[in-house]
TORRO-319103 format. One line per field, with one value per residue (C-alpha): residue number from 1; x, y, z. Coordinates in steps of 0.001 Angstrom, whole numbers. Each point is the difference from the previous one (the first is absolute). Example, Ala and Ser with C-alpha at 12.3 -4.5 7.8 and 13.67 -1.06 7.14 Angstrom:
residues 2
k	c(1  2)
x	c(12300  1370)
y	c(-4500  3440)
z	c(7800  -660)
END
This chain:
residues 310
k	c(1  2  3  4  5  6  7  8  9  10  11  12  13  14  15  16  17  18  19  20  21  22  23  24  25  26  27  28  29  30  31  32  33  34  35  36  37  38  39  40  41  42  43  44  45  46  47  48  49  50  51  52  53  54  55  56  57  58  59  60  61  62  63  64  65  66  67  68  69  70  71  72  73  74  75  76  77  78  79  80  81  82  83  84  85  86  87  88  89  90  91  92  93  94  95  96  97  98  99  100  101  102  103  104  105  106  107  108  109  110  111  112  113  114  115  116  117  118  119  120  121  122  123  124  125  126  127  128  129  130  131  132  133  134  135  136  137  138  139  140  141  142  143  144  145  146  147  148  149  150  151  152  153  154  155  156  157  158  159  160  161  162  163  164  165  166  167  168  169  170  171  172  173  174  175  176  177  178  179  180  181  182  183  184  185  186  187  188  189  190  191  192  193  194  195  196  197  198  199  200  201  202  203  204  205  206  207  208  209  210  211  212  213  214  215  216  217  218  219  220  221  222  223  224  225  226  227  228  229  230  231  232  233  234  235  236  237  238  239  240  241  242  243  244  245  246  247  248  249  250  251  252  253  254  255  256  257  258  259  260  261  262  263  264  265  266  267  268  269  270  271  272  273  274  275  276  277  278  279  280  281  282  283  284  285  286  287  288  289  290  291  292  293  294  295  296  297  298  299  300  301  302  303  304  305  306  307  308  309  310)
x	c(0  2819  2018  -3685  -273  3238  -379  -3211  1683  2735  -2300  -2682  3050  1540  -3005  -549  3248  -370  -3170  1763  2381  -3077  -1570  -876  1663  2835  449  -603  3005  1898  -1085  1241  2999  631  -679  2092  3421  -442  -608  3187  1654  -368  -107  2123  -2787  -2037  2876  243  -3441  -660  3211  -1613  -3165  2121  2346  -3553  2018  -3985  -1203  2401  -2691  -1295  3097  1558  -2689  -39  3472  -930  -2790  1561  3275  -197  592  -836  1847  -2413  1388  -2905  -3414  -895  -1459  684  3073  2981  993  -3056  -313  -251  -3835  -253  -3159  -1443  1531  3715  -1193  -585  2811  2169  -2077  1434  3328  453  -1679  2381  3154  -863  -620  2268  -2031  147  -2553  -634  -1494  -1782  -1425  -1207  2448  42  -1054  2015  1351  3668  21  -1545  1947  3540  230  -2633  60  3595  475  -2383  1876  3126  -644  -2577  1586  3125  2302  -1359  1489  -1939  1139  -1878  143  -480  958  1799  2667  -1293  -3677  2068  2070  667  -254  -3005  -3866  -459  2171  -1661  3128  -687  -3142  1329  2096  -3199  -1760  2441  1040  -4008  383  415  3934  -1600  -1020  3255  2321  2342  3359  -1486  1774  -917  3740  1048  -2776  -1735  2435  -708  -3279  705  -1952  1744  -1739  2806  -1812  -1211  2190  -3489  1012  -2076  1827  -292  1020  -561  -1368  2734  -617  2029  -1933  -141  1701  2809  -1689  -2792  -3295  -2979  -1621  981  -2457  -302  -902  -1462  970  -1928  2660  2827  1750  1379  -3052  470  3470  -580  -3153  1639  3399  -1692  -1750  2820  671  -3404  -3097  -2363  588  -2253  -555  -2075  -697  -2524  -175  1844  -1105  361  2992  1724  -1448  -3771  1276  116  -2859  -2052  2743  -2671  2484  -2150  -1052  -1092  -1625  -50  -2888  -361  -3724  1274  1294  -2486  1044  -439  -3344  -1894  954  3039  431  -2032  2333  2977  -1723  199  3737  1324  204  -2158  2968  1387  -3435  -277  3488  1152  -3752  -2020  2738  399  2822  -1702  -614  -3604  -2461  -100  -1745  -3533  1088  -3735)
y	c(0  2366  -606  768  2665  1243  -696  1577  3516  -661  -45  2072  2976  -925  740  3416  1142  -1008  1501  3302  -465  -285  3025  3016  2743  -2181  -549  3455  909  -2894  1252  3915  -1358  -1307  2741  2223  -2479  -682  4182  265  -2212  1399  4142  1789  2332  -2148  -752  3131  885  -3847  1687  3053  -1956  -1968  2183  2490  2513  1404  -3023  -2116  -2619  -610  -88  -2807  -2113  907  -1336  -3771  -680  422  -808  -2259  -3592  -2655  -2944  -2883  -3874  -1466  691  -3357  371  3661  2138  523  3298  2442  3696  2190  790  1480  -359  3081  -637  -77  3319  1150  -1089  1769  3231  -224  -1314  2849  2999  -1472  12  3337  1423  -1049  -2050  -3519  -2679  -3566  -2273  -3161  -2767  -3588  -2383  -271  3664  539  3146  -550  -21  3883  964  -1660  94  1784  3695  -188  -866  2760  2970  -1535  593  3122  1916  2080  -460  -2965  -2275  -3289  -1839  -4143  -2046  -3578  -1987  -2183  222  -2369  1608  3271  -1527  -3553  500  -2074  1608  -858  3177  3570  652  -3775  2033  2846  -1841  -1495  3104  1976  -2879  -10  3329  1692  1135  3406  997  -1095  2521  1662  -2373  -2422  -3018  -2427  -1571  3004  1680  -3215  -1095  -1554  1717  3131  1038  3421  2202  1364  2866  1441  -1409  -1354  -3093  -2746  -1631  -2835  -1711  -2476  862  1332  2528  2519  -132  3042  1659  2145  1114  2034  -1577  893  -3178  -2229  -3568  -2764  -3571  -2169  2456  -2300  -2926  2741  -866  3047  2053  3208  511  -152  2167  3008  -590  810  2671  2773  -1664  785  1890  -2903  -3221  -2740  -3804  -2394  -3222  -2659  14  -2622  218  3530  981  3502  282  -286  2788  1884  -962  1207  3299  2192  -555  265  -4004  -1234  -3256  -2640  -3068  -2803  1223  2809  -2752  -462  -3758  -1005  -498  -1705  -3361  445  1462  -2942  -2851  1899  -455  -3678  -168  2654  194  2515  2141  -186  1087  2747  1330  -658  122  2726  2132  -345  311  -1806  -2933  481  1482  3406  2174  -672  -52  -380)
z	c(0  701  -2937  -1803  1314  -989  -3629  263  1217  -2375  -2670  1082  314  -3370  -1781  2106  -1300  -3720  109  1466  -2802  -2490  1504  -2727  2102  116  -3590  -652  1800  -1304  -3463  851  1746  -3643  -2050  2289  -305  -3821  -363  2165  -2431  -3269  998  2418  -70  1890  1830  1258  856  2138  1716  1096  774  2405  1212  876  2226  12  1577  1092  1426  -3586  -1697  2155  -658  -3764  163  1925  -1715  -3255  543  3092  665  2515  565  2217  -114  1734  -2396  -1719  -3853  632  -1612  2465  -1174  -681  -932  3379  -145  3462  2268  1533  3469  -1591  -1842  3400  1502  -3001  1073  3808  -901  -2240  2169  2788  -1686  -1973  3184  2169  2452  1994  -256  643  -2371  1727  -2104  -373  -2237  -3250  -1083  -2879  2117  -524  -3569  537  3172  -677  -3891  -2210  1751  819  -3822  -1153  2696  -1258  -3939  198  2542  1308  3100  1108  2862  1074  2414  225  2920  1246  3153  -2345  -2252  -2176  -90  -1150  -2883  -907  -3709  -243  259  3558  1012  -566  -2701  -1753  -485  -918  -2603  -1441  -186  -1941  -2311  -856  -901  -3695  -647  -1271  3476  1942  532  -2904  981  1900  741  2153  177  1266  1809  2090  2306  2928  2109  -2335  -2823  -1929  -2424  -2206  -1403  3739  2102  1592  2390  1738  2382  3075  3041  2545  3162  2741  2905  -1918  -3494  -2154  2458  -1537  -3253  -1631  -1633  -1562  1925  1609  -576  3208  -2081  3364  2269  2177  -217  1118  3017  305  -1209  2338  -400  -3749  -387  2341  -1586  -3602  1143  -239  -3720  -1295  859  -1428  1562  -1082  1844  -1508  1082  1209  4200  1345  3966  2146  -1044  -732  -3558  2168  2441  -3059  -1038  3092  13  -2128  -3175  -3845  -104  -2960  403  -2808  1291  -2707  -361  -2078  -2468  -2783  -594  3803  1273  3141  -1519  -635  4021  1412  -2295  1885  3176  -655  -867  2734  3424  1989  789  -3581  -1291  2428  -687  -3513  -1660  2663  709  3836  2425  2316  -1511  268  -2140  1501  -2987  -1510  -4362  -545)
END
């Protein structure tokens, strides 16, 4: 009966996601994505102008997601009868999170970013805007971090730079930057823009990290998981006036001080995922435990289901 019931869910979520794939407003964006690239291709005029509609010094909000959802890629290994890599068609939540994330760094301001699992936030957070501020904008200093090394950069696309790497070897050699070469300019946890001087950088999690330089932000991947979460956070903050964690709670810890400090919190449940519904919450019910559910699914530092998502 279990194994059923498995299959079942398997299936029953396969076809949910094909039939997202089949969508109309999907293919219509599919179908612009296409026009814009094979425009791109033959005329630097249109060149040009999808530059300025990503670049969008205007609107900067509308211009980064101009540039994912027609230039974007994701990389999943675990769909079955689904593509692996797929065009970056956002969902309205990672529009809004591209809204904060860009009004706090813009502006110079902390914020935590709590969320359930398997969001599709880090491919916005850790790679897409970084990418887009590193390309479409001047004097630009990111600084990534992870409490491991290997979650950093281990040339594969389990580290935020693997997916870096992916991202901007998906992307056209029109809109890379005049000299660009990744030989030379991706060394290990640093990405160089030759034409700006723009840099993303990372590191591992230590007390003293970003201490000793200047950044336009400084990003917290699982700040949750850092053991030595204060020292970090305070040491960054004379580095950068936007400092940003993100992570899933992992028990009352320092990142859930800051939570409850009166920091910005954006807040990321699964129910804001179009492709995960009641029976797709109640299947994981079955195959977690209480306290993983609560935690890694509902958001709590508790490990009890503190918040009505109803």
């Amino acid at each position: 009966m279990e194994d059923n019931r498995f299959v079942n869910e398997t299936a029953r979520r396969t076809k949910l996601f094909q039939d997202y794939l089949k969508s109309e407003e999907y293919q219509n964006k599919l179908i612009q994505r296409l026009q814009i690239n094979d425009a791109c291709l033959r005329k630097s005029e249109a060149r040009s102008l999808t530059w300025n509609l990503c670049a969008r010094p205007d609107n900067p909000v509308e211009g980064c997601i101009f540039f994912i959802e027609n230039f974007g890629y994701t990389f999943d290994p675990r769909p079955q009868g689904a593509p692996h890599h797929l065009p970056f068609i956002l969902f309205d939540y990672q529009k809004e999170a591209i809204k904060w994330l860009i009004d706090h760094i813009d502006n110079g301001k902390d914020g935590l970013i709590e969320k359930s699992r398997d969001m599709g936030i880090s491919w916005v957070v850790f790679v897409y805007v970084p990418i887009w501020y590193w390309l479409f904008r001047d004097g630009v200093n990111l600084l990534l971090g992870s409490y491991k090394e290997a979650l950093v950069d281990n040339r594969t696309r389990d580290s935020l730079f693997g997916m870096i790497d992916y991202a901007i070897d998906s992307l056209p050699k029109w809109i890379m930057p005049k000299g660009f070469d990744k030989g030379k300019h991706r060394t290990q946890m640093k990405l160089v823009n030759p034409a700006s001087n723009n840099l993303i950088t990372g590191d591992t999690m230590n007390p003293d990290f970003g201490r000793g330089s200047r950044k336009t932000a400084i990003l917290f991947d699982e700040l949750g998981s850092w053991d030595y979460a204060k020292d970090a956070w305070e040491s960054a903050g004379d580095s950068t006036a936007c400092r940003i964690g993100n992570s899933t709670p992992k028990g009352y810890n320092y990142f859930a001080m800051l939570r409850e400090s009166g920091m910005d919190v954006l807040t990321l449940h699964w129910k804001f995922h179009p492709l995960k519904d009641n029976d797709w919450y109640e299947f994981e019910k079955q195959r977690r435990t209480e306290e993983e559910v609560a935690q890694e699914l509902d958001i709590s530092y508790t490990h009890r289901r503190y918040r009505d998502w109803e």
